[in-house]
C-alpha positions, 0 to 999 in steps of 0.5 A, a space after each residue: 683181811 677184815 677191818 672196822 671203821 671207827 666213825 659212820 662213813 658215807 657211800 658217795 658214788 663208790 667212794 668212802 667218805 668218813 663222817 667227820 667235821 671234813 665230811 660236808 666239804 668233800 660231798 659238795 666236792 662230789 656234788 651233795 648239797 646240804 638236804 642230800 647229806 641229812 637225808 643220807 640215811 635214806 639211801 640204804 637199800 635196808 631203809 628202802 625196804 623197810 619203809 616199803 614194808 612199814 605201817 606205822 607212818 613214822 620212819 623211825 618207830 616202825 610197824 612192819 608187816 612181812 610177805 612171808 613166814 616159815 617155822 619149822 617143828 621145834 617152833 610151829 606147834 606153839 605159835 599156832 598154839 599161841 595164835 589159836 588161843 588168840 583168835 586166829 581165822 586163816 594164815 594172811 600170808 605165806 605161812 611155810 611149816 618146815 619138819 627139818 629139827 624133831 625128824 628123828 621120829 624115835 626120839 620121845 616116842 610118836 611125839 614128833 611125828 604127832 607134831 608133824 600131822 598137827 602142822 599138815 592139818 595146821 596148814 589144811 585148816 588155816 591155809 598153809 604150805 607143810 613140808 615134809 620131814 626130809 624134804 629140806 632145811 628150813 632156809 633152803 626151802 625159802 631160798 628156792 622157793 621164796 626168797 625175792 628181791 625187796 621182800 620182808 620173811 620173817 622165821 621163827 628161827 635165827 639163821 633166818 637170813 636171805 640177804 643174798 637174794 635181795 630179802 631182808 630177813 628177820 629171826 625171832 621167837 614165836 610171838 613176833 610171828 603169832 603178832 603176823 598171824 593176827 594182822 598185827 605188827 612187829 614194831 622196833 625203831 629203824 635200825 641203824 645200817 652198817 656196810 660190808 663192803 666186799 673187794 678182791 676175789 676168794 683164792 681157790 679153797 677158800 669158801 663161804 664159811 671162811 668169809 663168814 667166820 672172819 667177819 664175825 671174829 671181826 665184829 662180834 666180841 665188840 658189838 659193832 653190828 649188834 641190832 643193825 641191818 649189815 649191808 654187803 656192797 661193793 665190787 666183790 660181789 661179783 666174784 661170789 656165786 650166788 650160793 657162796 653169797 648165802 653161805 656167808 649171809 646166813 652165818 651173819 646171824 652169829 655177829 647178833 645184827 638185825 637182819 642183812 641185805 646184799 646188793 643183787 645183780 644178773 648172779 640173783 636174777 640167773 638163781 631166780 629164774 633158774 628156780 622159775 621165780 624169775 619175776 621176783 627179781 630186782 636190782 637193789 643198791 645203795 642211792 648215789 649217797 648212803 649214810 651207813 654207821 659203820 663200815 666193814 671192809 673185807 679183802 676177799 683175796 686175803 681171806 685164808 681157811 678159819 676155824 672157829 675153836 669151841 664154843 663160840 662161832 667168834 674163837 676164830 683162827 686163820 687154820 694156818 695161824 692154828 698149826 702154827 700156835 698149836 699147843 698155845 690157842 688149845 690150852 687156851 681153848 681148854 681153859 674158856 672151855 673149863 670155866 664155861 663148864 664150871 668144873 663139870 667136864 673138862 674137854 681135852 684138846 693137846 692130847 689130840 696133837 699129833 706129830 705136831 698136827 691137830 687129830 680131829 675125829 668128825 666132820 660133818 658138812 650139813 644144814 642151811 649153811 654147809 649143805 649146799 650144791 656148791 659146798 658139796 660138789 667141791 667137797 667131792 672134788 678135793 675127797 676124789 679118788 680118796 678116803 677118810 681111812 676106818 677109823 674113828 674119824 668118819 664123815 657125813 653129808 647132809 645135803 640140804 633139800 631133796 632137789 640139791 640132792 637129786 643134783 648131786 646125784 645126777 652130776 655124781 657127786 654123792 658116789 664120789 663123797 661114798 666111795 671116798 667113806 662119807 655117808 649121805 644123810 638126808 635134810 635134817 638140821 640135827 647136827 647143828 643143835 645136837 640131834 644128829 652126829 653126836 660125837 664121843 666123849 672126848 671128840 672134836 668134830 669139825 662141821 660146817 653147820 651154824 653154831 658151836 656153843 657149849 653141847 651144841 653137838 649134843 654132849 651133856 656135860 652135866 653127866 661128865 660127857 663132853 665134846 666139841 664143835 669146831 666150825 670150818 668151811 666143807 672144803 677144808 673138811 673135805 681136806 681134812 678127811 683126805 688127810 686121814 682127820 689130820 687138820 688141812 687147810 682146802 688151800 694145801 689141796 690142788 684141785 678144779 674148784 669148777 662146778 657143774 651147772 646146777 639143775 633145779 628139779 622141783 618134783 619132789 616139791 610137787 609130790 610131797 609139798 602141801 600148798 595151802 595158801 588162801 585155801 584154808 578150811 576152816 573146819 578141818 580139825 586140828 591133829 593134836 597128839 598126846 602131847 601137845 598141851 595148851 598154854 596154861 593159864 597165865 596171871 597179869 602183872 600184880 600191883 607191887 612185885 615181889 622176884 625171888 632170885 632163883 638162878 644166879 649167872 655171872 658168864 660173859 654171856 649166856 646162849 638160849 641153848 643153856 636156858 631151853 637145851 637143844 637136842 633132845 628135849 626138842 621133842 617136848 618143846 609142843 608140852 609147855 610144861 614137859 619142856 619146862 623141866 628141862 629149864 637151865 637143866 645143863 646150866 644151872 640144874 638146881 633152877 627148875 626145884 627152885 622155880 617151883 617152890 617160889 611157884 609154891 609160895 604164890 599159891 600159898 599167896 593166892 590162897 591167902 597163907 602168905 609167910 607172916 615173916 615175909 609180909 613183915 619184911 616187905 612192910 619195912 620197905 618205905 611206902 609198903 608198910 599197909 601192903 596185904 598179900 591180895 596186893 602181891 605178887 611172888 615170881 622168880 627170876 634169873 640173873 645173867 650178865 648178858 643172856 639170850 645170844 643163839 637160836 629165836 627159840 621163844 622158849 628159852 623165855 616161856 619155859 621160865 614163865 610156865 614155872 612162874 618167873 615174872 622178870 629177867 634182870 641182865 646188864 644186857 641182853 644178848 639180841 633182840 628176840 630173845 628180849 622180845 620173848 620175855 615181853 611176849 611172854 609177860 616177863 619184865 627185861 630188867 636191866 641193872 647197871 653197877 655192882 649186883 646188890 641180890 645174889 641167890 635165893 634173895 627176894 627183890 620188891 618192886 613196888 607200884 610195878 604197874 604204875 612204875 612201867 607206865 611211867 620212865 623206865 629209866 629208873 625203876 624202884 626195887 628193893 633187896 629184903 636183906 636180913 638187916 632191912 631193905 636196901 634200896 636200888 635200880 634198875 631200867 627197862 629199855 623203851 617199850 612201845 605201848 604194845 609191849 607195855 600192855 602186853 607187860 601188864 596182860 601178863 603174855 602175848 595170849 592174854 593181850 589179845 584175849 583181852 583185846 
């Protein structure tokens, strides 16, 4: 179904050659000298784009400048923020306000809609498109109205992925944004390509999600894509609708690569035009030799309905393997589930088995991923003529923008998905982070949405509430829900997958949407709510650094959904300080105490009433022995194997920084964005390898900091103040560009620029 190559491997005019010692002699066989093999890298469709968009004039440090950008209402108020505190005159290019994550208005009050009016008047003043709450899904919206074949989009959001409409397509957090709103660049070494090449055809009830969920059982858990381009080619393409191509492209996301790319075909050409673009269209594909570091081999015909088990998009079972291994894989899951809860809820799945057949007690089909035409038009079909019974088990519907949903009505679709007991909710992205649809204690809700990390459907396992989130394809839901909420693979179903042609009709758009490229009014005010605070002051780095470890973390893995909780505190995230309350609050809920009180002790610090103790420790270390409080610096930090895996959310950083922390120390870190958060945001991302020598509530000295970051940060200094004298270790930075180093020594992205 799904196999890794173990070597690079060469594309040579449709055939695979393994990049071996053999490798040369079989491409001069195929006609490639010497000089096309060793530029063979250069035949990507990624590196094609990339260099088009790259500013550096170096193809291996690029600096890259994107056609367009969209945020949505978690993220938009900080990085205009940020920008504004940054010298910020007009948006210099597509700059797309979404309202699609804080819609439920009555969640903290008037603070989300406050937020939605600073956007609209953010796009009067500045120059930018808003759209309105209800409207569409974030990655909708740029499907239809933005995506085009050889452009860069950058999102301050992870699913931020157009590959399938020939766009490489970039999540981050906030600051890589600010950096495009400022004329500067988003800077990062080419990255490395790997193939997924495509054969066969879906049989009949296999959907996107099924694909997608393969793939990343397949390649996530080993790192395989981790950072890198993935580059979907090959003859099954053309087997996939274009909407089925983007259902299986948003979801690579969850495998961490870097961005994706599809080779396009008449299938774009036809969405393009169809959405009145159609002069953004070209072909895109690989040269006559590309050289990829991996490939990805994926026998579409042998693909059969997934489901991806709490609490990772990678617990993926075939549902036929499922059922066949019931009570097994559940316990299983119920003991993952356990230890990544740490003992404060346990979710109960056996009990759920029924007659041998799995009871589920929600579905929900919604968001970038589930709520397209196409997903909810077979979702009909299967659910025809049949109903979900009325009990627990309840479906909801979220189409994912107002012209799908004027389609679905046309053609009958939303009357078939009512009668059968499903309700019709509008676009909002809520029950893919915990806003929408939270289940019950104790309930498992089968979604086709993006992601199912630990209460990302809302639970709060900190106050004994815990549910979870399987991850299947709509049409298996769809089964599933005619089936009474017994567990049914869409395969079990016979019924006409046959879609209706799709109408794209743009005048909700062309009501609601405001348009405000390059007509941005300098003086319109800005419509800043109660809540919506400035960034508070933030200090450069010190001298000589002196963390206190005041979260310590050994999971496999952390997400950014457990460092800055999802769901509800949404509606805080414009209130630096009001959010930062709820750092690791479901994780660790002891942080946020301790992050003040080493705070604390920096005031004391600042204010020259340093603990003599303290300051006598810190003179045993060697060199340190003359070090005043004024040469000093306290910040906390947090330790984590591997955090930062989920959403581009840059608050998942800057809330530790508002609570004064000064570095993350990890063996890895789970993505890039999450690492280029913490730099924006002045925090260190140290890297430890071997036994962790600190554990909580320890104080670590990093000596000459500054001078050490300018220096090989390959090996930095530091010191552990044990009670029996310092214990002298190290740690590493990755490679840092000289932005990113003075962005470090700044103290944040904002005084860089101010300082600039």
């Amino acid at each position: 179904m799904v196999t890794c190559s173990k070597t690079g491997m060469y594309y040579a005019r449709g055939q695979w050659v393994q990049a071996d010692g053999e490798a040369p002699a079989k491409l001069a066989a195929l006609g490639f000298d010497e000089n096309a093999v060793n530029n063979a890298h250069t035949g990507t469709i990624a590196y094609g784009i990339l260099q088009a968009h790259n500013h550096s004039g170096d193809t291996e440090a690029l600096q890259l400048k994107f056609d367009a950008m969209a945020s949505h209402d978690i993220t938009f108020v900080g990085i205009v923020q940020t920008a504004r505190a940054s010298g910020l005159e007009k948006f210099p290019m597509p700059y797309v306000l979404t309202n699609c994550h804080n819609s439920l208005c009555a969640v903290g009050g008037t603070i989300n809609e406050d937020d939605h009016l600073f956007g609209l008047s953010a796009a009067k003043k500045y120059g930018g498109i808003f759209v309105p709450p209800h409207l569409a899904v974030i990655h909708q919206y740029m499907r239809e109205m933005y995506a085009g074949c050889g452009k860069m989009i950058l999102g301050s959001d992870s699913h931020t992925r157009y590959g399938a409409l020939g766009t490489m397509a970039i999540g981050e957090g906030g600051g890589e944004l600010a950096k495009q709103l400022l004329g500067r660049t988003y800077d990062v070494a080419r990255p490395g390509v790997v193939a997924v090449y495509l054969t066969g055809k879906p049989v009949v009830g296999v959907g996107p999600q099924d694909v997608a969920l393969a793939i990343i059982g397949a390649v996530f858990k080993n790192g395989y894509v981790k950072n890198k381009v993935m580059e979907f080619v090959g003859p099954g393409i053309a087997e996939l609708p274009l909407e089925y191509r983007s259902g299986i492209d948003v979801m690579t996301t969850e495998t961490t690569c870097l961005s994706s790319i599809w080779c396009t075909d008449e299938v774009t050409h036809d969405y393009l035009t169809l959405h009145g673009r159609g002069g953004d269209y070209k072909p895109l594909a690989p040269a006559d030799l590309a050289y990829y570091d991996g490939l990805v081999e994926v026998d579409l015909s042998k693909v059969r309905p997934m489901i991806a088990l709490p609490m990772h998009p990678s617990n993926v079972y075939s549902i036929e393997e499922l059922n066949a291994n019931l009570e097994d894989i559940l316990h299983k899951t119920e003991e993952d589930c356990a230890a990544l809860m740490g003992g404060k809820a346990r979710l109960d799945l056996v009990s759920k088995i029924e007659n041998g057949k799995l009871r589920v007690d929600q579905g929900v089909i919604a968001g970038c991923a589930g709520g397209m035409y196409s997903n909810i038009c077979e979702a009909a079909t299967i659910l025809k003529g049949h109903t979900g019974g009325n009990g627990e088990y309840a479906l909801s519907v979220y189409p994912s923008s107002q012209p799908t949903m004027m389609a679905l009505m046309k053609n009958g679709a939303l009357g078939e998905l009512m009668a059968g007991g499903a309700t019709i909710r509008t676009a909002f992205c809520g029950p893919c982070f915990g806003a929408g649809d939270v289940p019950a204690n104790g309930s498992l809700s089968i979604r086709h949405t993006t992601r199912n990390f630990p209460s990302r459907e809302g639970s709060k396992p900190g106050n004994g509430q815990i549910a979870g989130v399987a991850l299947m394809d709509a049409r298996s839901i769809a089964a599933t829900t005619r089936n009474g909420g017994i567990l049914t693979p869409a395969t079990d179903i016979d019924y006409d997958p046959t879609i209706p042609a799709y109408e794209f009709d743009d005048s909700s758009y062309r009501s609601r949407v405001y348009s405000g490229y390059g007509k941005g009014n300098y003086d319109e005010l800005l419509r800043l709510g109660p809540n919506i605070k400035d960034w508070p002051a933030i200090q450069p780095l010190p001298e000589n650094l002196l963390l206190k470890i005041s979260s310590y973390i050994t999971d496999p893995v952390t997400t950014t959904d457990e460092l800055i909780p999802s769901g509800e505190t949404s509606s805080y995230r414009s209130n630096p300080l009001g959010l930062a309350e709820f750092t690791l609050s479901r994780k660790d809920p002891e942080y946020v105490g301790r992050a003040k009180a080493i705070q604390a002790e920096e005031a004391e610090r600042a204010a020259g009433k340093g603990s003599a103790n303290l300051l006598d420790r810190i003179h045993l270390v060697p060199g340190c022995g003359q070090l005043t409080w004024e040469q000093l610096g306290i910040a906390s930090s947090i330790y984590a194997v591997k955090p930062g895996d989920g959403s581009a959310r840059e608050q998942a950083a800057s809330c530790q920084r508002v609570l004064g922390a000064g570095a993350n120390i990890a063996v890895e870190y789970a993505t890039k964005r999450y690492r280029s958060n913490l730099i924006n945001w002045g925090m260190l991302p140290f890297q430890l390898a071997g036994p962790t020598p600190f554990g909580l509530g320890d104080y670590v000295l990093v000596p000459n900091v500054r001078e050490a970051l300018a220096g090989d940060l390959s090996c930095v200094k530091a010191y552990v103040l044990s009670l029996e004298g310092p214990l002298e270790f190290h740690m590493s930075l990755a490679p840092l560009t000289a932005d990113e180093r003075q962005i470090l020594l700044d103290g944040c992205l904002i005084n860089y620029y101010k300082h600039g």
